[in-house]
C-alpha positions as CSV (number, residue, x, y, z in Angstrom):
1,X,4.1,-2.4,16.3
2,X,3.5,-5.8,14.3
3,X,5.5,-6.7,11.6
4,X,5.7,-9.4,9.7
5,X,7.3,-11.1,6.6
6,X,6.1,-15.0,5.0
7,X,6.4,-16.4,2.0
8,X,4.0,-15.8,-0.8
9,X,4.9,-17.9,-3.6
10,X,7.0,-19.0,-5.9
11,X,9.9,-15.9,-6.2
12,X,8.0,-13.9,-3.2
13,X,7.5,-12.8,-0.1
14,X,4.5,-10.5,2.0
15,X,5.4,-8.3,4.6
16,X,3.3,-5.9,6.5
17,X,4.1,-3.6,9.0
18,X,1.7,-1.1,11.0
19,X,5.2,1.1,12.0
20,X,4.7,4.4,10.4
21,X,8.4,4.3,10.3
22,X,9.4,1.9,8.5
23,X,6.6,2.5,5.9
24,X,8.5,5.7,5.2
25,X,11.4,3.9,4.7
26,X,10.5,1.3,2.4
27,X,8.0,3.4,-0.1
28,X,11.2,6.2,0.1
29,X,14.1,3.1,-0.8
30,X,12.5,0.3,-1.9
31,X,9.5,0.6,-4.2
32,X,12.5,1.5,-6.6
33,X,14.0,-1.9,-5.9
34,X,11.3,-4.2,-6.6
35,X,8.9,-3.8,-4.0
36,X,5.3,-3.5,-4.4
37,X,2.6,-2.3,-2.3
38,X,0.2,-5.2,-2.2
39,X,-2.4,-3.6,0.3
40,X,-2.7,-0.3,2.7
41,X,-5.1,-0.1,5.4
42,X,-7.0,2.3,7.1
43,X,-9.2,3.1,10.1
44,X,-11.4,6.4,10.2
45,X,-9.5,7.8,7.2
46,X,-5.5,7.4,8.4
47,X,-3.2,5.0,7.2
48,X,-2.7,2.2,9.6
49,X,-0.8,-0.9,7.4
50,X,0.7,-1.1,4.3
51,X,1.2,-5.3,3.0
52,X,4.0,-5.9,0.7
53,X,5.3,-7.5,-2.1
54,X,9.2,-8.4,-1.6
55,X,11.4,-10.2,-4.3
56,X,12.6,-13.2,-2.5
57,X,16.4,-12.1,-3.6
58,X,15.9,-9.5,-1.1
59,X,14.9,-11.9,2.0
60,X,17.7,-10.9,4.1
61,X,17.1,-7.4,3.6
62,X,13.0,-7.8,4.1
63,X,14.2,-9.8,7.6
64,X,16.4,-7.0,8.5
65,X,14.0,-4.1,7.7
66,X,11.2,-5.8,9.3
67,X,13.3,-6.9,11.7
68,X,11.7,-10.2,12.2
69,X,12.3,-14.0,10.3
70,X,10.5,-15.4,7.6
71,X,7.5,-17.6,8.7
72,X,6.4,-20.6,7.1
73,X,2.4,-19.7,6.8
């Protein structure tokens, strides 16, 4: 599974994932929390991806979740 998490801009951060998982897990506890969903993808009708919008306040928790570091894009 590919996840990842980059700054976006000033205050944010991106993250997308393609683990079914851990899409469950973040539209079930964080959409409340400031989290946006920026993007889903699909191929042949099914959910593939979801690209997210993460308060930077919340970087250690985005590194955690995704469980990978923030890259400098």
């Amino acid at each position: 599974m590919d996840n990842e998490v980059w700054r976006l801009e000033t205050g944010w951060l991106a993250g997308y994932t393609e683990d079914r998982e851990l899409i469950r897990r973040i539209k079930r506890y964080k959409l409340k929390k400031g989290w946006i969903i920026m993007a889903d993808y699909f191929y042949r009708g099914r959910l593939t991806a979801v690209q997210f919008k993460i308060p930077a306040v919340q970087r250690r928790v985005a590194e955690r979740m995704f469980d990978t570091n923030v890259a400098d894009i």
